[in-house]
C-alpha positions as CSV (number, residue, x, y, z in Angstrom):
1,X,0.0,11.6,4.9
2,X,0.9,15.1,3.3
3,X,2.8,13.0,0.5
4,X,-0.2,11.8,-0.5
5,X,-1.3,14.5,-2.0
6,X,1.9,15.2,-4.6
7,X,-0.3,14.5,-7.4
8,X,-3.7,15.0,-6.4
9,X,-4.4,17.9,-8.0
10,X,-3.1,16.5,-11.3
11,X,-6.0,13.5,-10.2
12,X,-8.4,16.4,-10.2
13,X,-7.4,18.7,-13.3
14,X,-7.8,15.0,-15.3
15,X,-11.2,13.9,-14.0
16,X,-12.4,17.4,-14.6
17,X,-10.7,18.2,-17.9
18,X,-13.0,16.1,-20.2
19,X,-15.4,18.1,-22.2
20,X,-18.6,19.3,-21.7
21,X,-20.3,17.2,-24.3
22,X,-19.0,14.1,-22.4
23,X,-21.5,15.6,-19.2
24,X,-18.7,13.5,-16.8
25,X,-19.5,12.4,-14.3
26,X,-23.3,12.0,-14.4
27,X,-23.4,8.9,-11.7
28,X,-21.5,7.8,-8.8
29,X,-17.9,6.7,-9.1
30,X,-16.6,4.0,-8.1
31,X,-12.9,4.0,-6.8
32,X,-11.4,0.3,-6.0
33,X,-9.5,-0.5,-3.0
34,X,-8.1,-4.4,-3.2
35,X,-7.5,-4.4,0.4
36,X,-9.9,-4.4,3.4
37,X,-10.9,-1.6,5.1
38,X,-8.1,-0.2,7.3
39,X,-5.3,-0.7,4.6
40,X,-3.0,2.2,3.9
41,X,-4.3,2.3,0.0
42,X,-8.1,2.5,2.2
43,X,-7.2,5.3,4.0
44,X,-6.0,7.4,1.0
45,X,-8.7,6.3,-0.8
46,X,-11.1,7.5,1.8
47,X,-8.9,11.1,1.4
48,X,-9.2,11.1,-2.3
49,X,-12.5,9.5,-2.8
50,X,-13.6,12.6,-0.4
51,X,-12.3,15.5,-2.3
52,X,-13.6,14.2,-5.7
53,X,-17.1,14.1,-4.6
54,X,-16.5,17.8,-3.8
55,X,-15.1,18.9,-6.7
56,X,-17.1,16.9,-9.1
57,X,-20.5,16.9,-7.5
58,X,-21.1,13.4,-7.3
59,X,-20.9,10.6,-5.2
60,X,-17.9,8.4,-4.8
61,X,-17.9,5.1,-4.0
62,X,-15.7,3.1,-1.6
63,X,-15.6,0.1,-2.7
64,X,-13.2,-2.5,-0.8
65,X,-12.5,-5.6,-2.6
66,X,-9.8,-7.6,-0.7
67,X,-8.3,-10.9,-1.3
68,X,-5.6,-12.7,-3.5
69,X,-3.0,-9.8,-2.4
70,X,-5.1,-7.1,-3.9
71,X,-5.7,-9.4,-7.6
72,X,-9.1,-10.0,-6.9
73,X,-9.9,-5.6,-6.6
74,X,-7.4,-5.1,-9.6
75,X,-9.0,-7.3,-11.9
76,X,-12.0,-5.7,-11.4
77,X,-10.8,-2.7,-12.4
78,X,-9.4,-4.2,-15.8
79,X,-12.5,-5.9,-16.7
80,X,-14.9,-2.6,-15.6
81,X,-16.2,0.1,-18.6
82,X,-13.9,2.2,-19.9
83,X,-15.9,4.8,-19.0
84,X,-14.1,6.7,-16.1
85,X,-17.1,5.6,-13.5
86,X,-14.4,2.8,-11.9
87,X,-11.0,3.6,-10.7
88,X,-8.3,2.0,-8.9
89,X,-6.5,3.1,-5.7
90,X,-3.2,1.2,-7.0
91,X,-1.1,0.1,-4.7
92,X,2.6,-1.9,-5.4
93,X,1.8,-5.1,-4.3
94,X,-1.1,-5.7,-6.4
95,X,-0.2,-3.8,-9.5
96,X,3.4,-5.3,-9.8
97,X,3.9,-8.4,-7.1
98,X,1.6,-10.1,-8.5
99,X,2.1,-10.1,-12.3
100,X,6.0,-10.6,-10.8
101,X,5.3,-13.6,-8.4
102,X,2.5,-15.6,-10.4
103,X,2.9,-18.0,-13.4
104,X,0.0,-17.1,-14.5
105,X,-1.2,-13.3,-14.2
106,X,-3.9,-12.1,-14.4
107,X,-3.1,-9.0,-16.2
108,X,0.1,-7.2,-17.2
109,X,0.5,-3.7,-15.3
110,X,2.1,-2.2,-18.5
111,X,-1.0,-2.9,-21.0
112,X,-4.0,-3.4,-18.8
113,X,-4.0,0.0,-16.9
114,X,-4.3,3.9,-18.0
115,X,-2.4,6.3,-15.0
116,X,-4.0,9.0,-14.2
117,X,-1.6,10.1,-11.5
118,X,0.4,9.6,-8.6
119,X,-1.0,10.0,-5.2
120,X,2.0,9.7,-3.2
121,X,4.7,7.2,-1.4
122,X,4.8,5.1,1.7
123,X,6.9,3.9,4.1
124,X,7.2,1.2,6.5
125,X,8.5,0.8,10.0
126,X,9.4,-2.7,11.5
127,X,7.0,-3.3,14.3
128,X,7.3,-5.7,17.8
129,X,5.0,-6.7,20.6
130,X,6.2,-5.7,23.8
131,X,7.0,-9.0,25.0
132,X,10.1,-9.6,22.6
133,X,12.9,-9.3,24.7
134,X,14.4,-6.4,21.9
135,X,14.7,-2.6,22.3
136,X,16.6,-2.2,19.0
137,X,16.5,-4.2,15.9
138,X,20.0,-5.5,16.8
139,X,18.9,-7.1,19.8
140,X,16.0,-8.7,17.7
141,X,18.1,-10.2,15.5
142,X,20.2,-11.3,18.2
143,X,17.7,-13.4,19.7
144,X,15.6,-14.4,16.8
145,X,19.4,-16.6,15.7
146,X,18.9,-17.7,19.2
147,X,15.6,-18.6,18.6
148,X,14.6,-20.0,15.3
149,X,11.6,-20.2,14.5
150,X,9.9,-18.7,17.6
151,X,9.2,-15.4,16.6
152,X,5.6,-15.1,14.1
153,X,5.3,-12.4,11.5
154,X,2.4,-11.3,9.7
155,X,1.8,-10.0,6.2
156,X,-0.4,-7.9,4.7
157,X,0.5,-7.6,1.6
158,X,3.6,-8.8,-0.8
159,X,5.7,-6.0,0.2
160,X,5.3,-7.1,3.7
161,X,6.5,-10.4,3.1
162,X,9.1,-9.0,0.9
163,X,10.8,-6.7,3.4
164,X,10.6,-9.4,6.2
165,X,12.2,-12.1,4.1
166,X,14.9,-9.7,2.8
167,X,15.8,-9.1,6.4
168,X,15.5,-12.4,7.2
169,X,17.8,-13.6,4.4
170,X,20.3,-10.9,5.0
171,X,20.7,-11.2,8.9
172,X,20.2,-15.2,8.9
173,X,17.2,-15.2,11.4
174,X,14.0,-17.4,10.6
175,X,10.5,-16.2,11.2
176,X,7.2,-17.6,11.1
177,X,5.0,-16.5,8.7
178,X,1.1,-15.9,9.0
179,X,-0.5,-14.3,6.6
180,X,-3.4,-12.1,6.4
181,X,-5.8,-10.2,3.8
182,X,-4.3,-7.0,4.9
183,X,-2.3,-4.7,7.7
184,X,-5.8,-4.1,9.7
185,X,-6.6,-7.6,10.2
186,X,-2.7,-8.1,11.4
187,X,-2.8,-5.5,13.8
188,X,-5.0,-6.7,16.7
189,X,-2.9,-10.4,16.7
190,X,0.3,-8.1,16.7
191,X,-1.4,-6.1,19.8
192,X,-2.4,-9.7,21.4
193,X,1.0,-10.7,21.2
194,X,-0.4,-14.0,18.6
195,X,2.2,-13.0,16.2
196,X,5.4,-10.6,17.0
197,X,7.0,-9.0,14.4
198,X,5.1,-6.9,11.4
199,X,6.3,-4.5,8.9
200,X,3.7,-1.9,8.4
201,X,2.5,1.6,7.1
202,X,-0.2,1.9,8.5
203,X,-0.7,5.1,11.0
204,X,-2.6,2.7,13.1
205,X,0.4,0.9,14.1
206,X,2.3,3.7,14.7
207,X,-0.2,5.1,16.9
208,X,0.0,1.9,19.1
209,X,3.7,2.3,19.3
210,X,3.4,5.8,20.7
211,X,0.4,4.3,23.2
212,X,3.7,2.1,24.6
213,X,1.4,-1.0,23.1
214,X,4.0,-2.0,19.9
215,X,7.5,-1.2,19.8
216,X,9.3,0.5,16.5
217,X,12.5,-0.7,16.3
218,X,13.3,1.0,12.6
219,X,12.2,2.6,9.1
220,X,12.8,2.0,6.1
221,X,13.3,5.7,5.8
222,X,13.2,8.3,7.7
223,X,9.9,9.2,8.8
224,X,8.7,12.7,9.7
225,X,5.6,10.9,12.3
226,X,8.4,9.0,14.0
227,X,11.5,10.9,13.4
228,X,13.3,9.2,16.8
229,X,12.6,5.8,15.0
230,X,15.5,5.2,13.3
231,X,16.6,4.3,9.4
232,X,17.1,0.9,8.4
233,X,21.1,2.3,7.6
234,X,21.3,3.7,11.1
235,X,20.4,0.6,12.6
236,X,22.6,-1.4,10.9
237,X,21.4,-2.9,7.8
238,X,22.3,-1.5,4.4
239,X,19.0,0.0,2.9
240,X,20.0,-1.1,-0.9
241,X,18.4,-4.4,1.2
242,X,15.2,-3.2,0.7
243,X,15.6,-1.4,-2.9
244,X,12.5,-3.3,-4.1
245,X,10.2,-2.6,-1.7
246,X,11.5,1.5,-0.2
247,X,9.3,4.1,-0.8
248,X,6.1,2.4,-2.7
249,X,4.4,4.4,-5.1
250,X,0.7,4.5,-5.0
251,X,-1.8,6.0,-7.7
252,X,-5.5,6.2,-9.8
253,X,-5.7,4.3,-12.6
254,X,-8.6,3.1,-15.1
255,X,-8.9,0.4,-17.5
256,X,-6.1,0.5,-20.5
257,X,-9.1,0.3,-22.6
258,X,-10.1,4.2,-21.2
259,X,-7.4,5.8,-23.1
260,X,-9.1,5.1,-26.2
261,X,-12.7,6.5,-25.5
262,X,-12.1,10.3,-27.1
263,X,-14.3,11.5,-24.2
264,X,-10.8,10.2,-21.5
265,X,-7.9,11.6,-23.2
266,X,-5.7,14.4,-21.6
267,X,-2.5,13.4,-23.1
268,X,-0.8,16.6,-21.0
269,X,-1.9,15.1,-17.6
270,X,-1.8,11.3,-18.1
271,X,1.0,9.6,-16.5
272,X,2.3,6.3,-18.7
């Protein structure tokens, strides 16, 4: 989780950095998660949303608003004040899968957002249940071509479903897909053996996996919690696989209508 926290101070110097004659914050902010409670961009939020209450005296808000693969939290954010009292906890999959993967968007992530900052990066390890007959990810996709069709995965998220139909595509195995509002609502299924294959980032998971109750058969990057889990490249598929979904980047960001209130503007620590 420590990468979490490579811009967090930059979060804090922002929020804190507008002037006195604004008297920010005088209520409770509000930080946006758009996926449930359990979610990787929930648990950081949880972190962050912690430490600015500290720092700034005042409450902050959790507020969890899942569904449409995170849309339905981002747009709220968009159409909220620009007055710094609602933030989002950004996350990939809702800030860019969606405006990439729908005909219609419902905002632009390059005209309807203000960055404050970068919170961290991610990663995701490919998950089993037990009872597939697979120790490494070569012997899954060994008998997923054997079996087509018999093996479930959930999703998420769109980088979930992303990552499973990139491997999937590149190793000629076909899956099942179920999908879910987010990682926390696949996870018991994945323990109950309802579906058996999930790509994840959640610590959860991974705690499962240690417990002997999942198996990790590989990362998309090396990963200091599971460093005997191997890479993606060590276990035989070319990482430039996954180029659009390594490493996702999550961050705060308000309304693009906040970087025109005089009160907002720190032009030295926004990100754009």
């Amino acid at each position: 989780m420590k990468d979490f926290f490579a811009g967090f101070a930059v979060a804090l110097l922002f929020l804190t950095s507008i002037p006195a004659s604004a008297q920010y914050p005088t209520k409770p902010i509000h930080l946006i998660v758009p996926f449930p409670a359990g979610a990787i961009s929930d648990s950081v939020g949880r972190i962050v949303g912690q430490a600015l209450s500290v720092r700034l005296a005042q409450p902050v808000v959790i507020d969890n608003k899942p569904g449409a693969d995170g849309a339905i939290g981002t747009l709220a954010v968009v159409k909220s004040p620009p007055d710094g009292y609602s933030l989002l906890v950004g996350a990939p999959s809702a800030i860019l899968g969606v405006p990439t993967l729908r005909k219609n968007a419902p905002y632009h992530p390059f005209t309807d957002f203000t960055s404050v900052t970068l919170i961290g990066r991610s990663n995701f390890l490919l998950y089993v249940h037990p009872s597939v007959p697979a120790k490494t990810l070569g012997e899954l996709i060994t008998y997923a071509r054997a079996n087509p069709e018999k093996l479930s995965y959930g999703s998420g998220n769109l980088i979930t479903i992303l990552a499973t139909s990139q491997l999937a595509r590149a190793t000629d195995i076909k899956l099942v897909h179920v999908p879910y509002k987010g990682d926390a609502q696949v996870i018991p299924d994945l323990l109950a053996g309802r579906v058996q294959v999930l790509f994840s980032s959640t610590v959860t998971a991974l705690t499962h996996a240690k417990e002997g109750k999942l198996r990790a058969l590989a990362a998309l990057q090396r990963s200091s919690l599971a460093p005997e889990v191997p890479t993606m490249t060590e276990a035989g598929i070319p990482i430039s696989l996954f180029s659009s979904c390594r490493s996702p980047m999550y961050g705060l960001s308000l309304p693009a209508r906040a970087s025109k209130q005089k009160d907002l503007r720190q032009n030295s620590l926004r990100l754009s």
